[in-house]
BAKOLKE-725203 format. One record per residue: x, y, z of N, C-alpha, C in turn; residue in one letter. Coordinates in steps of 0.2 Angstrom, whole numbers, plus 5000, padded with zeros to 4 digits. Each point is the difference from the previous one (the first is absolute). Layout:
BEGIN
XYZXYZXYZA;...
END
This chain:
BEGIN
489750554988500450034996500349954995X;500250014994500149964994501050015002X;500149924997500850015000500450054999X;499550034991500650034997500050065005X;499550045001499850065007500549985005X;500049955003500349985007500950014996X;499949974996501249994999499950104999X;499750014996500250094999500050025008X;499749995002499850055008500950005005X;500149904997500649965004500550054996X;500350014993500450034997500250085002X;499150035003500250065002500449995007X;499749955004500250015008500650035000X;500150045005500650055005500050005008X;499649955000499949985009500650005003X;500449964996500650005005500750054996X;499850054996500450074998500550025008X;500550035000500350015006500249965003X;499949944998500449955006500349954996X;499950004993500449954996500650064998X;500649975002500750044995499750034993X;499549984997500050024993499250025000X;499750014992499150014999500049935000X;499250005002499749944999500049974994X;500349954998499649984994499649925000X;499449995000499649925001500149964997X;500449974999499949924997499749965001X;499550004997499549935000499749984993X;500149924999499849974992499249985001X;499550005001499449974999499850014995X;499349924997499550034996499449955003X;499750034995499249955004500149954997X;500349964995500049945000500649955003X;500350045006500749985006499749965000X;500349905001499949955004500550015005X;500650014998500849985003499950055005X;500150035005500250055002500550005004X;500650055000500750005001499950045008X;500149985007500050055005500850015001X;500550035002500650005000500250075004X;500550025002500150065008499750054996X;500350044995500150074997500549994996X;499850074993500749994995500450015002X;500749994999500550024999500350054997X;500450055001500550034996499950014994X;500249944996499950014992499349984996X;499549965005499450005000499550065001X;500450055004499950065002500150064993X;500549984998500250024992499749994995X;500049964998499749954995499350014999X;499750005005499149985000499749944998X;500649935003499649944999500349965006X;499349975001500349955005500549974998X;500549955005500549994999500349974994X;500450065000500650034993500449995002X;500149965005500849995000499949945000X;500749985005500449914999499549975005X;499750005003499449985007499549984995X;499850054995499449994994500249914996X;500750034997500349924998499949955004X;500150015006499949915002499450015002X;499450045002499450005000499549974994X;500150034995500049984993500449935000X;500349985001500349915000499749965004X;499750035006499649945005499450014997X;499650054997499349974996500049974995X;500750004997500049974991499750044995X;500350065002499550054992500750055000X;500050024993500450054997499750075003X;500650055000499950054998499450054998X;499949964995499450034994499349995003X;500049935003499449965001499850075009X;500649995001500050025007499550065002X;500350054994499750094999499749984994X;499749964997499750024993499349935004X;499949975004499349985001499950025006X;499250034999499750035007499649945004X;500349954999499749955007500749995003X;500250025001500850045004499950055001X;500050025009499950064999500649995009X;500250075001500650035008499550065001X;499949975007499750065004500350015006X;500650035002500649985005499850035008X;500149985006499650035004500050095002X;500750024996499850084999500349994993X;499650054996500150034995500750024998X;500350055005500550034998500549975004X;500650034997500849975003500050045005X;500149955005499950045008501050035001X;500550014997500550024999500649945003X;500650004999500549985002500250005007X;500049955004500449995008500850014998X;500250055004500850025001500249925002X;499849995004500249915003499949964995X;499850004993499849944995499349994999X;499849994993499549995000499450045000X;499550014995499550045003499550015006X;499750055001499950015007499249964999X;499650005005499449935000499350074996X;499649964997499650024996499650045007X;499850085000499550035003499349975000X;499749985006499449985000499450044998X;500250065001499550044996499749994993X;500449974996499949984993499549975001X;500249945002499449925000499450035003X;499850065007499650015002499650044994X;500250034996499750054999499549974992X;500749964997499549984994500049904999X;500549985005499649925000499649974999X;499550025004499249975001499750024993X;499850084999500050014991500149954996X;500750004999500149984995499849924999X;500249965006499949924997499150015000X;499550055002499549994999499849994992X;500550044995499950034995500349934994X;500149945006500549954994499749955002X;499549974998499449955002500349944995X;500650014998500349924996500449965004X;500450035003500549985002499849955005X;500649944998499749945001500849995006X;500650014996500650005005500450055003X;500150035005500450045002500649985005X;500550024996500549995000500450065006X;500249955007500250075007500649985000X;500350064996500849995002500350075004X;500649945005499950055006499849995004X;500250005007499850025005499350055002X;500050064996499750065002499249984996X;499949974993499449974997499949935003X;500349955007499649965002499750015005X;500350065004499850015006499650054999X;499650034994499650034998499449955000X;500249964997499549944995499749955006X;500549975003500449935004500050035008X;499450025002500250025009500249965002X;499649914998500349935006500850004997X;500250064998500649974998500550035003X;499750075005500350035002500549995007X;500650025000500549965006500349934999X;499849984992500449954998500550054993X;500549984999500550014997499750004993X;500350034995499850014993500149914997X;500849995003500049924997499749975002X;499449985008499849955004499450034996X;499450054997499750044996500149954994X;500550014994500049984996500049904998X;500549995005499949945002499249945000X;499650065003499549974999499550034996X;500149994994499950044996499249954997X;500049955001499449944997499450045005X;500150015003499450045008499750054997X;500250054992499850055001499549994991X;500349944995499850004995499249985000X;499750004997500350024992499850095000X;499950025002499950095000500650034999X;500449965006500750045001500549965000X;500550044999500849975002500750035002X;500050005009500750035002500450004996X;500550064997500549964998500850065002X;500549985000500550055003500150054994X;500150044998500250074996500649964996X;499850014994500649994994500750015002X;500050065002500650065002500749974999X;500750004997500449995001500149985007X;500150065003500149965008499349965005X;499949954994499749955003500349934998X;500749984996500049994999500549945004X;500150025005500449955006499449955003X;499450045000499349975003499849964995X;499950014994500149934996500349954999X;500650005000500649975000499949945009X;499550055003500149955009499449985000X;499450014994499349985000499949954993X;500449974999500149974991499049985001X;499649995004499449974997499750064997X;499950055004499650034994500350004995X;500449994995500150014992499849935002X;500049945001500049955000499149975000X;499750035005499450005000499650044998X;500050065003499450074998500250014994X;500450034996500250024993499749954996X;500149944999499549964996499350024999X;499849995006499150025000499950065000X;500450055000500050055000499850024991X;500549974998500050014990499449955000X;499949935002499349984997499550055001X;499850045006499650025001500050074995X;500550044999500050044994499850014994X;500349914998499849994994499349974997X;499649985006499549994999499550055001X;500250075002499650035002499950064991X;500950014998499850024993500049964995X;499849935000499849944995499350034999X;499650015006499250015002499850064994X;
END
């Protein structure tokens, strides 16, 4: 099946109709010429809105830790978010959204990364994308995960969820800005120098 076939088939999906608070809507950015790829929980609310990966403040400093604008971000297709589910799995009364449906990733992950023969870096943020990706990394914490982050390169790189409320975890983790975010953008930048 050809991409542009597979993202249509994704856009129609309603698999999970009736159990999200709202319609389904997919969000996923690929093209066939993705090097980058973004794996991250599920949109958001206003990502849910909007129709772009993240559009909101999570996007911001996501966008800061690769070293690309805005523009650079949605306007080149060697960046591409494929989130472990598609759509916004809804709001937790208790905080925070509720954890991406594994039905998603079962039904069109294996498809899709077939369809994306470029991609050189995938970027697992999250918990729910390394334990996806990362079995040996399963029953260690997302930070004891990300911490050893040199283990998974050059393919891959744990990394914690931009999200506003992550922002005490970086404040008690100062190396990754310190270490991964550098290599991070070198690696970015080398990838759309190429």
């Amino acid at each position: 099946m050809a991409l542009d076939a597979l993202l249509a088939d994704i856009a129609d999906c309603r698999a999970c109709a009736g159990e999200l608070p709202h319609a389904p809507r997919p969000v996923v950015r690929v093209f066939p010429e993705t090097r980058l790829l973004i794996c991250g929980q599920a949109p958001g609310r206003r990502v849910h809105e909007s129709g772009l990966p993240f559009d909101d403040r999570s996007g911001d400093r996501l966008r800061d830790w690769l070293g690309v604008d805005r523009d650079t971000f949605y306007g080149d297709h060697r960046i591409g978010v494929a989130a472990m589910a598609f759509c916004f799995p809804g709001t937790n009364p208790k905080g925070g959204d509720y954890p991406p449906p594994k039905r998603c990733a079962e039904l069109w992950r294996p498809k899709l990364l077939d369809q994306l023969p470029n991609v050189e870096l995938t970027l697992l943020v999250g918990a729910y994308a390394q334990r996806w990706k990362l079995p040996e990394a399963n029953g260690r914490s997302m930070t004891e995960t990300v911490a050893h982050w040199r283990d998974y390169t050059p393919g891959f790189i744990p990394m914690p969820h931009p999200s506003w409320r992550n922002t005490a975890w970086l404040k008690r983790n100062p190396w990754f800005e310190d270490e991964v975010v550098p290599y991070l953008r070198l690696r970015v930048a080398e990838m759309l120098a190429a």
